[in-house]
N, CA, C and O atoms as a MOPAC input file, in Angstrom:
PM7 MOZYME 1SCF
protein

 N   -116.81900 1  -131.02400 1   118.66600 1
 C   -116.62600 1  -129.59300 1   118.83300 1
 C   -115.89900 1  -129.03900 1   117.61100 1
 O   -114.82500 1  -129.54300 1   117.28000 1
 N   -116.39100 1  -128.10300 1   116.97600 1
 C   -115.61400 1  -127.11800 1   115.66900 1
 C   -114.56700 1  -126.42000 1   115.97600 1
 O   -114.86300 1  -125.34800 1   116.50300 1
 N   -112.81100 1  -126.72100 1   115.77800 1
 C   -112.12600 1  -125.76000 1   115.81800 1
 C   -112.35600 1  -124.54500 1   116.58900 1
 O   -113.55300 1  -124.31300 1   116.75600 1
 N   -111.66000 1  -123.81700 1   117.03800 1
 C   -111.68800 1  -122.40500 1   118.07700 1
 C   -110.64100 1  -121.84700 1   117.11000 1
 O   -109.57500 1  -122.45400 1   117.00900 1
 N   -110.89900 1  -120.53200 1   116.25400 1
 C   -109.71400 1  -119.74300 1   115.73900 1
 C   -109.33500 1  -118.99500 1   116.32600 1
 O   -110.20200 1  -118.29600 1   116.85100 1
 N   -108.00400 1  -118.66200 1   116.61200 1
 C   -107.35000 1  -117.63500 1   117.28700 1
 C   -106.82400 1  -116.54900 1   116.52300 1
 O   -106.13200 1  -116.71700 1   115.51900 1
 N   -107.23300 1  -115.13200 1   117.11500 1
 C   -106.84100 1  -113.67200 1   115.65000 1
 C   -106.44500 1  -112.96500 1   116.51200 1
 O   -107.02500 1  -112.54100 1   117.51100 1
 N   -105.36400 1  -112.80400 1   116.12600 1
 C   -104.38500 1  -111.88500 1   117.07600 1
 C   -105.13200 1  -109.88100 1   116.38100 1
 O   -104.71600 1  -109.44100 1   115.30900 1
 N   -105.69000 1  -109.43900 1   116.84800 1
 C   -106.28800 1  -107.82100 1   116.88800 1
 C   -105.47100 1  -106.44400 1   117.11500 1
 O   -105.92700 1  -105.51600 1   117.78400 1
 N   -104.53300 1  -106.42600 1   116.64200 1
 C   -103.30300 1  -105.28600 1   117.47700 1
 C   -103.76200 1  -104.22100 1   117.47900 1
 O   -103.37400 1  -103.50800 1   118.40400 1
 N   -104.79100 1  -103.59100 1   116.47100 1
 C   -105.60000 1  -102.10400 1   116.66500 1
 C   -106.31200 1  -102.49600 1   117.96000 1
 O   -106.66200 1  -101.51700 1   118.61900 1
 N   -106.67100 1  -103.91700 1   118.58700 1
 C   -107.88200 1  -103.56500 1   119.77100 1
 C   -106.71400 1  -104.04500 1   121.10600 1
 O   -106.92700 1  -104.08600 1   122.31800 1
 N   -105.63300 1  -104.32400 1   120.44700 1
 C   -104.70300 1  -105.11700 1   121.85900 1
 C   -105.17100 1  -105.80700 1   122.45300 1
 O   -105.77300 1  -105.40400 1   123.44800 1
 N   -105.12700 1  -107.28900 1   122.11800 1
 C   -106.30800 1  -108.25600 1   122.13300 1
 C   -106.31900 1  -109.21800 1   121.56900 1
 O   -106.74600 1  -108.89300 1   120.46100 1
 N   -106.01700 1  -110.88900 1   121.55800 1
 C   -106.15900 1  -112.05800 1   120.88400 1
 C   -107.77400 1  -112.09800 1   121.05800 1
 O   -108.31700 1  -111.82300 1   122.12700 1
 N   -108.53900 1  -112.50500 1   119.78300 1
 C   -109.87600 1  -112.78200 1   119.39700 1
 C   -109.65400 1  -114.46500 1   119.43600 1
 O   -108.64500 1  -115.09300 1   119.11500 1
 N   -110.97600 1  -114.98000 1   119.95100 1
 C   -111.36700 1  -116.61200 1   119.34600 1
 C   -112.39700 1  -116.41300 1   119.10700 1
 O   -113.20800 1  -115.74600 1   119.74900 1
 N   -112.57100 1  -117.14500 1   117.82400 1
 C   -114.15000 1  -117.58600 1   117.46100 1
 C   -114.74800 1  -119.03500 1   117.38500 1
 O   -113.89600 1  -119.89600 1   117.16500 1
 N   -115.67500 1  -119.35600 1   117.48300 1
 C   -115.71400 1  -120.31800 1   117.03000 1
 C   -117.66500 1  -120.26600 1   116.70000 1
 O   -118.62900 1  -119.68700 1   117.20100 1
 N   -117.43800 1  -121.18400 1   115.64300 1
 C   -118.70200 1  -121.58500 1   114.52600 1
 C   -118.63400 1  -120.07700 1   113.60300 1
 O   -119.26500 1  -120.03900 1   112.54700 1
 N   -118.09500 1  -119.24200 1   113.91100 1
 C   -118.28200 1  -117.21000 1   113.07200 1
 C   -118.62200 1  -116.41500 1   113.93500 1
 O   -119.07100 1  -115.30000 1   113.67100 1
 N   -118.41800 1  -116.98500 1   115.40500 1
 C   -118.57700 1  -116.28600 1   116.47400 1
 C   -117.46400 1  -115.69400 1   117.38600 1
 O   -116.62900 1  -116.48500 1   117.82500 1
 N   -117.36500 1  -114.24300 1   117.74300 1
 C   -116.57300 1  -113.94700 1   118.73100 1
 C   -116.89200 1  -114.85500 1   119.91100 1
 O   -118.08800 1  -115.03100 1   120.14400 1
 N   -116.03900 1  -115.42800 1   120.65200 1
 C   -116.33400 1  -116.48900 1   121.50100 1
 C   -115.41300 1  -115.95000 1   123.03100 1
 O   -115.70100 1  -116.23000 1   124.19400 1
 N   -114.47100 1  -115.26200 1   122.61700 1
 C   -113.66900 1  -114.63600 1   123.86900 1
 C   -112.73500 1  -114.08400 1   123.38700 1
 O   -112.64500 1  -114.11700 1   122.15900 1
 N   -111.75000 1  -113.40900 1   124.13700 1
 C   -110.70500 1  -112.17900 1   123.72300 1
 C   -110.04100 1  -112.03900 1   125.06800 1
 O   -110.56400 1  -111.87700 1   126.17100 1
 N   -108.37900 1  -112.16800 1   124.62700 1
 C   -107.31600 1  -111.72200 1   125.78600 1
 C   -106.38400 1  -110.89700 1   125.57500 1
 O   -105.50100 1  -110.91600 1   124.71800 1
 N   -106.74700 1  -109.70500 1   126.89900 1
 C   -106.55500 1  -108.56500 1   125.72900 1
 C   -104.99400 1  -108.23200 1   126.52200 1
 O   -105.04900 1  -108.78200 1   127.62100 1
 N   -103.88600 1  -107.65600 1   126.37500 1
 C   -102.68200 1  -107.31100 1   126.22800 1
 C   -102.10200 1  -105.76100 1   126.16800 1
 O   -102.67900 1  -104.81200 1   125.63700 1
 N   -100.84300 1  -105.73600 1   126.83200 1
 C   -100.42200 1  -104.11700 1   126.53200 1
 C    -99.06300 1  -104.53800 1   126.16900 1
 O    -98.62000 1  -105.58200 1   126.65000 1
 N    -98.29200 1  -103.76100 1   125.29100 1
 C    -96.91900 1  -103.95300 1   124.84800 1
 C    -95.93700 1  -103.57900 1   125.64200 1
 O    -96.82700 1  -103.16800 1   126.38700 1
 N    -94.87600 1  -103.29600 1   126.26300 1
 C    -94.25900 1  -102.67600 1   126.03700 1
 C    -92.33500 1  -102.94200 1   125.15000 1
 O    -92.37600 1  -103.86300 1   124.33400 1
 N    -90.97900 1  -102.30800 1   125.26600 1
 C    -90.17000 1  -102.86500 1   124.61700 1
 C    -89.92700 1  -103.97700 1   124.40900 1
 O    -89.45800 1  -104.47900 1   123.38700 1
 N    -90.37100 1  -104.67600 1   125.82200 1
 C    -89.77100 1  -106.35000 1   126.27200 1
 C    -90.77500 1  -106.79100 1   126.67200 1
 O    -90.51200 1  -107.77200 1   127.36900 1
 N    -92.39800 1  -106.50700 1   126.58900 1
 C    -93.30800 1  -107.52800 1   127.47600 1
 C    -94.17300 1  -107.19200 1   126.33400 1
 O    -94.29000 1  -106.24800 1   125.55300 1
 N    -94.79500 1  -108.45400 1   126.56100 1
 C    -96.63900 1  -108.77500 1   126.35200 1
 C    -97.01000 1  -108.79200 1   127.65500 1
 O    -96.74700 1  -109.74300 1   128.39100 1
 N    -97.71500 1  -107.63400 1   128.07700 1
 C    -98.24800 1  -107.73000 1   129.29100 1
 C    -99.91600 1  -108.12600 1   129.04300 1
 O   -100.67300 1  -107.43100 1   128.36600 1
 N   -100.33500 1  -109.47500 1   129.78900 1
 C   -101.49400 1  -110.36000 1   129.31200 1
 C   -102.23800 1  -109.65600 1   130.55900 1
 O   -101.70300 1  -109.93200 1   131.63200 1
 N   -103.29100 1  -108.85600 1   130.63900 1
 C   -103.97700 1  -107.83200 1   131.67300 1
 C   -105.59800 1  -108.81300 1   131.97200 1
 O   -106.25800 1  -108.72000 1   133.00700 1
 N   -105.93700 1  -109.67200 1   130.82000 1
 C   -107.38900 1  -109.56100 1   131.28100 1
 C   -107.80400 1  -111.02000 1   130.08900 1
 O   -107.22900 1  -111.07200 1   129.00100 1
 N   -108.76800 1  -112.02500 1   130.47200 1
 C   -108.83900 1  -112.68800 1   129.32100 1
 C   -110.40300 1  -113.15900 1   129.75300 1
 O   -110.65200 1  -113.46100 1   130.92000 1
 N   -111.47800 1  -113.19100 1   128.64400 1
 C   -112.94600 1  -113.41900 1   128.90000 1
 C   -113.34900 1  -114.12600 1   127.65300 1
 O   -113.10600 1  -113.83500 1   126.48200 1
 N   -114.23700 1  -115.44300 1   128.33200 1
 C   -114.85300 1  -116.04800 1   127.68200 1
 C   -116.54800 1  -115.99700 1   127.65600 1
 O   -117.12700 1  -116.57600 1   128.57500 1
 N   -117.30900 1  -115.34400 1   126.66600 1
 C   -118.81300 1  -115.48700 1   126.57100 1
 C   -119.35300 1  -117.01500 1   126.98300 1
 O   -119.12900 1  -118.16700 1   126.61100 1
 N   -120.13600 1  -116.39200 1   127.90100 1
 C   -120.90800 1  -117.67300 1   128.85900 1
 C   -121.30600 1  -118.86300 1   128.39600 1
 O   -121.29400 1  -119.96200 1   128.95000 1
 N   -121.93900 1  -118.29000 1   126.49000 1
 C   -122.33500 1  -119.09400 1   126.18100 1
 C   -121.49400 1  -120.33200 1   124.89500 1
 O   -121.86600 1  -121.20800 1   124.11300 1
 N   -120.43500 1  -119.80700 1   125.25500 1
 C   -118.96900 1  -120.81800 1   125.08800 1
 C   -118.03300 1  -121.46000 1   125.63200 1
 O   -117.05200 1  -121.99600 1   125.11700 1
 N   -118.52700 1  -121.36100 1   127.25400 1
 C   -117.86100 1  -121.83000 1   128.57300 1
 C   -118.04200 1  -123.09800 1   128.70000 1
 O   -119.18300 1  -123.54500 1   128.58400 1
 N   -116.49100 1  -124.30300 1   129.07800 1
 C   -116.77700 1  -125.49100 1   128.98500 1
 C   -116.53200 1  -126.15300 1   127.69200 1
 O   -116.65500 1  -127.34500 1   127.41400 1
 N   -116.04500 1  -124.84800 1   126.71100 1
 C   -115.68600 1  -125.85000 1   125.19600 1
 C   -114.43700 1  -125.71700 1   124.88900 1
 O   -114.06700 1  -125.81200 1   123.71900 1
 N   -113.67500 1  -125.49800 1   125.80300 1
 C   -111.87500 1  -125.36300 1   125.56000 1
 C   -112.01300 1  -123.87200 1   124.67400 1
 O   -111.29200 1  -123.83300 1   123.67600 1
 N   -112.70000 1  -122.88200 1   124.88500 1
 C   -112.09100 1  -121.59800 1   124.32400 1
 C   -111.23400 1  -121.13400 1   124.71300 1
 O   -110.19300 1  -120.86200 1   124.11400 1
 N   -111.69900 1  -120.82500 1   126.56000 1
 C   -110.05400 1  -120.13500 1   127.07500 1
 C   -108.45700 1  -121.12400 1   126.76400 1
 O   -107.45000 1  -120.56800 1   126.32500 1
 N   -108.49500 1  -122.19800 1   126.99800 1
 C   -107.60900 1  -122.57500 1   126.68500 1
 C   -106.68000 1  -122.66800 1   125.20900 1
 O   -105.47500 1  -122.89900 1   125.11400 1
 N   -107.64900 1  -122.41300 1   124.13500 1
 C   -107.35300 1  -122.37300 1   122.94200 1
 C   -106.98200 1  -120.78100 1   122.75400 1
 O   -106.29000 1  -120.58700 1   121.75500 1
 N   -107.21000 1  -119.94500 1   123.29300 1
 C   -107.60800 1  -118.74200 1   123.14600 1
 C   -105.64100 1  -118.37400 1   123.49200 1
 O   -104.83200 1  -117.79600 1   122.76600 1
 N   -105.47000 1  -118.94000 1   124.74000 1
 C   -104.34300 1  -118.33000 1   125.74800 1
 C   -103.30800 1  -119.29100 1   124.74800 1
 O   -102.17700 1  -118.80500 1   124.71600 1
 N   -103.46500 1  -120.65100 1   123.86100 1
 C   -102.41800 1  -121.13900 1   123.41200 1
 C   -101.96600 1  -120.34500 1   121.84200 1
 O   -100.83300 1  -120.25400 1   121.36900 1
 N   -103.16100 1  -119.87700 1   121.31200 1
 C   -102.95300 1  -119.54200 1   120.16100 1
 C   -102.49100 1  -117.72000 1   120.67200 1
 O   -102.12300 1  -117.21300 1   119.61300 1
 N   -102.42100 1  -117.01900 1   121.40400 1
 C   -101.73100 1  -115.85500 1   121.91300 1
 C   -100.22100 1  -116.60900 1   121.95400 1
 O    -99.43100 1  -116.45100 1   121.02400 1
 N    -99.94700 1  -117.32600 1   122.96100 1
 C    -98.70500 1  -117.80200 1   123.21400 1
 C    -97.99600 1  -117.98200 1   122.04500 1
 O    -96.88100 1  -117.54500 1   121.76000 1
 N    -98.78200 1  -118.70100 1   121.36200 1
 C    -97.69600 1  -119.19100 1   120.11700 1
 C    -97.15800 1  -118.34300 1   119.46100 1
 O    -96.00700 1  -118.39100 1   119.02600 1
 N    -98.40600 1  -116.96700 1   119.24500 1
 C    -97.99400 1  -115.84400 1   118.42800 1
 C    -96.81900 1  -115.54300 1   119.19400 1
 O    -95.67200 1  -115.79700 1   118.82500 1
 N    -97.14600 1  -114.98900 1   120.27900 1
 C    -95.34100 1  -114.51100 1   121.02700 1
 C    -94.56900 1  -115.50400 1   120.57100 1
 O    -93.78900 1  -115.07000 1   119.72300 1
 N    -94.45700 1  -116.59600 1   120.75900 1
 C    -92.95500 1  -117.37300 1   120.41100 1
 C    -92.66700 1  -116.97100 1   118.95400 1
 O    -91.56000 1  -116.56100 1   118.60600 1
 N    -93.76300 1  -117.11300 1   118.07500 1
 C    -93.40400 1  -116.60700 1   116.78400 1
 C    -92.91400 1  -115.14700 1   116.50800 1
 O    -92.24000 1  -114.99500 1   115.49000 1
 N    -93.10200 1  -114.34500 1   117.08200 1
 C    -93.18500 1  -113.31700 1   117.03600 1
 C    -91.37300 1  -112.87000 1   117.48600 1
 O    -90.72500 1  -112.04800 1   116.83800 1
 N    -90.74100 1  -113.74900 1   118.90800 1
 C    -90.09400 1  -113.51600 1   119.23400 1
 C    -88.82100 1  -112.22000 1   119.77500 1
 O    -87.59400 1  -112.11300 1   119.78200 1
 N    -89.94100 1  -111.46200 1   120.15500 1
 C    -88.98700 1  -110.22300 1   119.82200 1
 C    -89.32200 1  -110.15700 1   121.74600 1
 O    -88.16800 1  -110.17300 1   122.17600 1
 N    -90.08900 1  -110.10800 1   122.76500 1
 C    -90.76900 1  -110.05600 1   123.98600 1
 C    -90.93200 1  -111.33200 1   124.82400 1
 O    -91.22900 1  -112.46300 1   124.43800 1
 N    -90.65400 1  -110.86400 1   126.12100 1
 C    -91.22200 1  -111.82000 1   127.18400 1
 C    -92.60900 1  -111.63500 1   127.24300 1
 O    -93.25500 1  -110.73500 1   126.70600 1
 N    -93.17700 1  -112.92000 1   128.21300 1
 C    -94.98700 1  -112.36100 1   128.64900 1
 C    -94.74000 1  -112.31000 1   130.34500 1
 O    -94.07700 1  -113.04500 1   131.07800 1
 N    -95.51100 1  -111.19900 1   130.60500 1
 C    -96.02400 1  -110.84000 1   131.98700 1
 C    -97.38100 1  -111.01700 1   132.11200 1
 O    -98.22400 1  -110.33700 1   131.52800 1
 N    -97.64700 1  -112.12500 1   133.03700 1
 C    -99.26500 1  -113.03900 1   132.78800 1
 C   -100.07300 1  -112.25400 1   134.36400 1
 O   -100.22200 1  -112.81800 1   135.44800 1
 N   -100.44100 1  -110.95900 1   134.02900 1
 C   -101.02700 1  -110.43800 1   135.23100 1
 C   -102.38300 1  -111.32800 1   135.25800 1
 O   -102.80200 1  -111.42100 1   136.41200 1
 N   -103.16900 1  -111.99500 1   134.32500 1
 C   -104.01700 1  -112.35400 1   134.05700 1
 C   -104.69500 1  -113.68400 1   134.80900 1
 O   -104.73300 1  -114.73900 1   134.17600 1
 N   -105.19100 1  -113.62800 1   136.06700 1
 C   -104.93000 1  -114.81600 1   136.51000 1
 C   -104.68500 1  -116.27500 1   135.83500 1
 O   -103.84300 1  -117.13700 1   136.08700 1
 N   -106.25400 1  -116.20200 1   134.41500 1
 C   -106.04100 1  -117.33300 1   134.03900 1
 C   -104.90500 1  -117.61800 1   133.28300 1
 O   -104.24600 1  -118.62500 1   133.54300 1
 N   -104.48200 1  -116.59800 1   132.06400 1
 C   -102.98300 1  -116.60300 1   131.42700 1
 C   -101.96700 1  -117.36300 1   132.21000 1
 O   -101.28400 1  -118.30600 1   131.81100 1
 N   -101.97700 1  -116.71300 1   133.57900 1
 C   -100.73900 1  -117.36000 1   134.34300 1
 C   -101.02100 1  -118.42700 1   135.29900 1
 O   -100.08800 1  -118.77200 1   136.02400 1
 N   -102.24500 1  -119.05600 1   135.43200 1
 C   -102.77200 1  -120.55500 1   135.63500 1
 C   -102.48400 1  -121.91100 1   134.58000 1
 O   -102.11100 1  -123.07400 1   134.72900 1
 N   -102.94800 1  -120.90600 1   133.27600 1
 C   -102.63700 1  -121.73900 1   132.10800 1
 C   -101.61300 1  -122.25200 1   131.89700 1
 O   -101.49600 1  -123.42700 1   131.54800 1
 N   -100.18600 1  -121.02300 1   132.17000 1
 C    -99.01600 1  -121.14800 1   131.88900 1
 C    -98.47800 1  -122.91500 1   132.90700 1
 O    -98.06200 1  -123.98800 1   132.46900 1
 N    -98.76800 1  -122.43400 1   134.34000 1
 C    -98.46000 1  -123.28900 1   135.45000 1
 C    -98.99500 1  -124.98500 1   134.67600 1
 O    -98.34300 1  -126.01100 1   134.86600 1
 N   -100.09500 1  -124.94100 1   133.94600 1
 C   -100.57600 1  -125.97800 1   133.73600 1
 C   -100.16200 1  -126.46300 1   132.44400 1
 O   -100.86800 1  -127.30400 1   131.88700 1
 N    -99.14900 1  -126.05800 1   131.91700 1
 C    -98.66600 1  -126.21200 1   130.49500 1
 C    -97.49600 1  -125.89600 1   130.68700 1
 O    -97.51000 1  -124.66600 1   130.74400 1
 N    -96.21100 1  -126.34500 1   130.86000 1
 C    -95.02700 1  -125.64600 1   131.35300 1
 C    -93.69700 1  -125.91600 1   130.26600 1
 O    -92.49300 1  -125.72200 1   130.42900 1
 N    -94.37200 1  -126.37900 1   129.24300 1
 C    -93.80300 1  -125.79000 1   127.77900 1
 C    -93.80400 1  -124.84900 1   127.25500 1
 O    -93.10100 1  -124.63700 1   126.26700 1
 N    -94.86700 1  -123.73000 1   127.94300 1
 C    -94.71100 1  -122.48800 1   127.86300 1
 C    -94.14800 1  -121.19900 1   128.80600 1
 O    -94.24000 1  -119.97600 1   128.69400 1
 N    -93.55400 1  -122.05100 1   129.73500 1
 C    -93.00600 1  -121.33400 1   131.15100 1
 C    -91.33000 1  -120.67400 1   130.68500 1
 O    -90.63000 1  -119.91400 1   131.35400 1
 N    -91.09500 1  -121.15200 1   129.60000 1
 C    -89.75100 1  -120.13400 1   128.54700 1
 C    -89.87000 1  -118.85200 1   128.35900 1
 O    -88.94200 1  -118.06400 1   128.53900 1
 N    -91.39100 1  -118.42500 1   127.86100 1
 C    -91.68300 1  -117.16500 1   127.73800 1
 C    -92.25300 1  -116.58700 1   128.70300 1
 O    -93.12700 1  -115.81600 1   128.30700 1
 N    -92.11600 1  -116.63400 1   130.00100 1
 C    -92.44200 1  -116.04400 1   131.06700 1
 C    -91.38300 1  -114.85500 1   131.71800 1
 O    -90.30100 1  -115.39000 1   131.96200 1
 N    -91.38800 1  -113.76800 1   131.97900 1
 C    -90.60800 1  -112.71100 1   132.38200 1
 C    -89.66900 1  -113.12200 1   133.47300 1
 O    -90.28800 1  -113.73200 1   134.34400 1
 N    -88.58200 1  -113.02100 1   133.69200 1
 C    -87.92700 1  -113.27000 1   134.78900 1
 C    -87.28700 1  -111.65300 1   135.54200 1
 O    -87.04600 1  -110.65500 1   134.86200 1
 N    -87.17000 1  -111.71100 1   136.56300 1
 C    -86.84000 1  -110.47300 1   136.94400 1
 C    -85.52100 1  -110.55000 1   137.26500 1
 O    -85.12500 1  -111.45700 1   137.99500 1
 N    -84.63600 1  -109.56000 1   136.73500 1
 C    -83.07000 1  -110.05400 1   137.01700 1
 C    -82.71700 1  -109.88300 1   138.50000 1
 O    -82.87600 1  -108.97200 1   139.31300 1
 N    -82.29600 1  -110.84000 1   138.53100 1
 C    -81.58200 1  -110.59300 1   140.38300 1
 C    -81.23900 1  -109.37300 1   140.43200 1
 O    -80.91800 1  -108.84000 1   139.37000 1
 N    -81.21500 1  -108.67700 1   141.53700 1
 C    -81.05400 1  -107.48400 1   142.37300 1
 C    -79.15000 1  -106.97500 1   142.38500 1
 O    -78.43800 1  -107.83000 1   142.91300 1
 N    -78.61900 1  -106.07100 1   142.00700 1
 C    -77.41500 1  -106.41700 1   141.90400 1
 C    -76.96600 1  -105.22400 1   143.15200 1
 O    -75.75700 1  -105.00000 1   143.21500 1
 N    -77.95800 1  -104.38000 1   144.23300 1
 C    -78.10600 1  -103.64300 1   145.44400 1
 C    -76.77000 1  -104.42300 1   146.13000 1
 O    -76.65500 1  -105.64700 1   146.06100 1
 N    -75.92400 1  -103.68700 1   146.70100 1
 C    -75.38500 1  -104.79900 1   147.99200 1
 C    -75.53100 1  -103.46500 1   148.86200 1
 O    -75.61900 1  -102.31400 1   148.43500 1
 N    -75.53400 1  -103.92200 1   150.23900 1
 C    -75.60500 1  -103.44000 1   151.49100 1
 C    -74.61100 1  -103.19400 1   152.06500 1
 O    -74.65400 1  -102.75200 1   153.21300 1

């Protein structure tokens, strides 16, 4: 199998993979101060079964760690399947601060 490149797209809000010079899938993202919110991630059919999504969701991730400025909020089912199944990346996952309400 040929490499899968991962291109982070910020005009389309959106990690690109290609692979062979092909768009192969895209997970696309919304910002805000403190999140990468991961909304949606699709792989073309006819690249299904060659580790795109998975290459796709690691090379996003990494950018955030590099990037370091944001948590990720993985509305995305697979994003946040991936995460569960890789839990070297469960650092950059959003935590919600405890509730500081008393009754």
């Amino acid at each position: 199998m040929t490499d899968v490149t991962v291109t982070h797209a910020p005009d389309r809000h959106r990690f690109e993979a290609r692979l062979d010079g092909r768009l192969a899938g895209f997970a696309d993202y919304q910002q805000t101060p403190e999140l990468w919110v991961f909304t949606h991630t699709e792989v073309d059919p006819a690249f299904e079964g060659r580790g795109v999504g998975g290459a796709l969701v690691r090379g996003a991730l990494d950018h955030v760690r590099e990037d370091g400025t944001r948590t990720v909020l993985a509305i995305c089912p697979f994003v946040r399947a991936w995460i569960e199944r890789n839990p070297g990346y469960a650092d950059l996952l959003y935590r919600a601060r405890p509730s500081t309400v008393d009754d």
